[in-house]
C-alpha positions as a printed Julia matrix, in Angstrom:
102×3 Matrix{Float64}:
   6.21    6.15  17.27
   8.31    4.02  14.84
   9.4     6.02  11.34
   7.36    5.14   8.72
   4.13    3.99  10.65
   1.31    6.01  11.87
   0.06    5.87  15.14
  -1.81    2.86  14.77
   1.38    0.99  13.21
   0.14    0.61  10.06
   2.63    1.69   7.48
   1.92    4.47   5.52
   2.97    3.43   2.12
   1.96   -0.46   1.52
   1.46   -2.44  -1.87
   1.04   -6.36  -2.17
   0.17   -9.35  -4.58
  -0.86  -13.03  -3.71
  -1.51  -15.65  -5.93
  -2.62  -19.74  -5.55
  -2.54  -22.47  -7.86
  -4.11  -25.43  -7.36
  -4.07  -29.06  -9.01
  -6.72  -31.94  -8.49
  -4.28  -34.9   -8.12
  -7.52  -37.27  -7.05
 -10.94  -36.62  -6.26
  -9.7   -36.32  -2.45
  -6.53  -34.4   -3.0
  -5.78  -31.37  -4.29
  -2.24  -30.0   -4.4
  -1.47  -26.32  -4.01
   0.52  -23.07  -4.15
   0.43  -19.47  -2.84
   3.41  -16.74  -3.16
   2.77  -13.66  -1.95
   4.98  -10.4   -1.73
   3.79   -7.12   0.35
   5.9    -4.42   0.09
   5.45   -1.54   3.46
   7.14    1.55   3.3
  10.04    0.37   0.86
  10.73   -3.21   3.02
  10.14   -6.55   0.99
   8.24   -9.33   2.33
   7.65  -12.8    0.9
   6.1   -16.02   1.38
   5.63  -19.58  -0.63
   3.84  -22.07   0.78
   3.49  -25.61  -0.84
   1.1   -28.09   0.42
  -2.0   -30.63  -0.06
  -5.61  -30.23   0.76
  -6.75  -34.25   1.62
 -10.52  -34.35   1.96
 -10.81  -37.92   3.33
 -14.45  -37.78   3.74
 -17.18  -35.18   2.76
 -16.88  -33.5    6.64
 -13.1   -33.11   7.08
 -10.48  -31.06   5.4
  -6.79  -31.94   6.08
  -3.64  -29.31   5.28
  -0.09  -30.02   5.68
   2.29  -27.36   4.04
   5.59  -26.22   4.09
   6.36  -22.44   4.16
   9.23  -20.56   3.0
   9.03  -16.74   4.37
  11.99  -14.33   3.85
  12.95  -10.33   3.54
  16.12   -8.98   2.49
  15.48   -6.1    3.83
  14.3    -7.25   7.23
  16.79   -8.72   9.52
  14.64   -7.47  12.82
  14.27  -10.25  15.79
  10.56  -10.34  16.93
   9.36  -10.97  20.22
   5.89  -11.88  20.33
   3.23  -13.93  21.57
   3.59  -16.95  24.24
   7.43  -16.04  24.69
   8.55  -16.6   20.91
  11.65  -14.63  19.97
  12.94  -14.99  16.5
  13.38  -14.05  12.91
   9.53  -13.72  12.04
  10.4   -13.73   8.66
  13.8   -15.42   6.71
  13.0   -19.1    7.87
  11.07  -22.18   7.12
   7.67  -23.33   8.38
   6.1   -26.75   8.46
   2.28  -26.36   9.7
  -0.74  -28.81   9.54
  -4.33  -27.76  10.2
  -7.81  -29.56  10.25
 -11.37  -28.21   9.1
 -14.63  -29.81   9.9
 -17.16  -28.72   7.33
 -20.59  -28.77   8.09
């Protein structure tokens, strides 16, 4: 068992706070913001993501953003999923993602 976690690896003393912003540019874009800090048993984590929500027609949602994820206090390498091994958090993102609404 890992200090600081219980046996399901949650931590045992967590806090956090998100918060968005959002700005109509045009009736088919909106730009938008999200920080969000979660602190788990005394480690810092933080994100900001920037990006657009383009709603080209009334059926389809398009996101591109940019995300910005560091913790001092977390210099751990993660091995994951599909063979990734890497800083999981102190490094850039760039992500797009599609929603069809119906």
């Amino acid at each position: 068992m890992t200090q600081g976690l219980t046996n399901g690896g949650v931590p045992n003393n967590s806090t956090g706070f998100i918060n968005y912003a959002f700005y109509d540019l045009t009736s088919k874009v909106k730009m938008g913001a999200r920080y969000e800090w979660y602190k788990a048993d005394g480690t810092s984590y933080n994100t900001m993501t920037g990006g657009f929500n383009i709603k080209p027609t009334n059926w389809l949602l398009i996101r591109p953003e940019v995300r910005g994820m560091w913790s001092p206090g977390n210099q751990q390498v993660y091995t994951g999923a599909h063979g990734y091994s890497g800083q999981l958090f102190n490094q850039t993102l760039f992500a797009l993602d599609t929603t069809i609404l119906f």
